[in-house]
C-alpha positions in Angstrom: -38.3 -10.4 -5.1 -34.8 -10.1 -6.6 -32.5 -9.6 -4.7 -29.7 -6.6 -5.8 -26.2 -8.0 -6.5 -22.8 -7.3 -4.2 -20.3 -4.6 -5.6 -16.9 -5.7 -5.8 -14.2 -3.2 -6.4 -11.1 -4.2 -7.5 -8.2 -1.7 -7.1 -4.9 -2.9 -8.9 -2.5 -0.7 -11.0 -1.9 -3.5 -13.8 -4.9 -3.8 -16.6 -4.1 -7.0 -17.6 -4.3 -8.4 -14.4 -8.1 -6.8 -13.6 -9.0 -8.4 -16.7 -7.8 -11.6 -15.7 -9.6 -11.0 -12.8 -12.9 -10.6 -13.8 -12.7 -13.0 -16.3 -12.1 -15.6 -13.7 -14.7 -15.1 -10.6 -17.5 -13.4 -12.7 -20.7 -14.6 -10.9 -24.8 -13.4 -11.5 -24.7 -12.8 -7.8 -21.8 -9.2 -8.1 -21.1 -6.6 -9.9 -17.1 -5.7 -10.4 -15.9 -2.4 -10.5 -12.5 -1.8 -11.3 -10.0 1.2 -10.5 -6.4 1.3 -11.7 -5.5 3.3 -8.4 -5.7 4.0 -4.3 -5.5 7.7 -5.3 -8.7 7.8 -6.8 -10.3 4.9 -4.2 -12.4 7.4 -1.9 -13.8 8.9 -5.1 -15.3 6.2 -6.7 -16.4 4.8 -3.1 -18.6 8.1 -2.3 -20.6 7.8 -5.3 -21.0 3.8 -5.2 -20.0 1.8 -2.0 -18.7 -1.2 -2.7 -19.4 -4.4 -0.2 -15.9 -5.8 -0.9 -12.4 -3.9 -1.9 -9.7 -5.7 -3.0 -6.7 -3.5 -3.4 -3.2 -4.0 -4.7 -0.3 -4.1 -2.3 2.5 -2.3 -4.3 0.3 0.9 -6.3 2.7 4.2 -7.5 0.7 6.6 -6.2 -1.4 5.5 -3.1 -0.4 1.7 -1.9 -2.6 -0.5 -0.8 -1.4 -0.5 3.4 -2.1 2.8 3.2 -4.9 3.1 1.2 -6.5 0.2 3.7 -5.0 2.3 6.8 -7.3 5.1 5.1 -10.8 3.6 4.9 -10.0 1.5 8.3 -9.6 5.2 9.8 -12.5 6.4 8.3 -16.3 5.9 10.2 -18.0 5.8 7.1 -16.0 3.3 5.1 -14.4 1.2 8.0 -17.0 -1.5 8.1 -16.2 -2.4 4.1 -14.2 -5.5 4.0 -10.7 -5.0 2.7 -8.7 -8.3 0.3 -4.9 -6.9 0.1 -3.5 -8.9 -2.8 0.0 -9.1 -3.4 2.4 -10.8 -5.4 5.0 -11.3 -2.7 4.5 -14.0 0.3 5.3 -12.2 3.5 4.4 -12.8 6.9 5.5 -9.4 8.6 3.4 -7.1 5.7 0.6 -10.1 5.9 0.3 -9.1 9.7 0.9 -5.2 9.1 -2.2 -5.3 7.1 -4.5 -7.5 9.4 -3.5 -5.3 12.0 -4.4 -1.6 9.7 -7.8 -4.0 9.2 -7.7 -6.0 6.2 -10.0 -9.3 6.3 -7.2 -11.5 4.2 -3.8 -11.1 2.6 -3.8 -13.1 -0.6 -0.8 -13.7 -2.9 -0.9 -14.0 -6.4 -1.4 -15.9 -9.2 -4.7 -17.0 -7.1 -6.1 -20.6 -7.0 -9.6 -18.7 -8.5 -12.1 -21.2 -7.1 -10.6 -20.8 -3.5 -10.1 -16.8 -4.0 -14.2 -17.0 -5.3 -14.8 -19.1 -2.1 -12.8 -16.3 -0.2 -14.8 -13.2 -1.5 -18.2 -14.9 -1.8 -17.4 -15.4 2.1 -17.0 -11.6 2.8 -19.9 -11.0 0.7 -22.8 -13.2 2.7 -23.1 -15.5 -0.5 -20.9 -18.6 1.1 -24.1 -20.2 1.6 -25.0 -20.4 -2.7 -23.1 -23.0 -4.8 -20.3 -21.1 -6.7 
C-alpha cells in the first residue's frame, strides 16, 4: 500500500525565491504548492489542506503574523503547522509569532538540509533518511 505524499504550501511574495525553494528540499515523500500571497492563503487551503505552511514574514497585502494569527484563530485550520520565514533575525517578532502559534521562526538564506530536517519533522517523516 502506498502511502499518499504530505502537502507543503509555501507562501512567499518573491518568485525567485519559491523557486529556489523547491528546487532545494524537493523529496518523493511531498507535494509543494506554492502561493505568492496571505491574501489568497484561506482560498487555496479550503480546496486542498496542506499538512505544513510556510509563510513569509514581510507579504504587501496580508503578512505572515497575521496571516498565522488567522488560521491559529480558526478551528478548522489551527491544527496545521505554521514555518514563518524571514529574512531578518529577531528575537521579539521570533517570540510574537510562537506566541500567535507558529511551530518555528526560520531566517533566510536556509542551511537546506537542516530546514529539510525541520519540515520533514512537522510532517511525521523525521523517521525516513532525507
Amino acid at each position: 500500500m502506498t502511502q499518499k505524499k504530505k502537502t507543503i504550501l509555501f507562501v512567499d511574495d518573491h518568485e525567485i525565491f519559491l523557486q529556489a525553494m523547491i528546487s532545494n528540499i524537493e523529496s518523493p515523500d511531498y507535494d509543494i504548492k506554492t502561493l505568492n500571497d496571505g491574501y489568497y492563503l484561506f482560498e487555496s487551503v479550503e480546496k486542498e489542506r496542506p499538512e505544513l505552511i510556510v509563510l513569509d514574514m514581510q507579504m504587501p497585502k496580508l503578512d505572515g503574523v497575521k496571516t498565522c494569527r488567522a488560521l491559529k484563530n480558526s478551528e478548522e485550520y489551527k491544527d496545521i503547522p505554521i514555518i514563518i520565514s524571514t529574512g531578518t533575525e529577531d528575537s521579539v517578532e521570533e517570540q510574537k509569532v510562537k506566541m500567535f502559534g507558529a511551530a518555528e521562526y526560520i531566517v533566510k538564506p536556509y542551511d537546506y538540509n537542516k530546514f529539510k530536517k525541520i519540515i520533514r519533522k512537522h510532517l511525521g517523516l523525521d523517521n525516513k533518511e532525507i
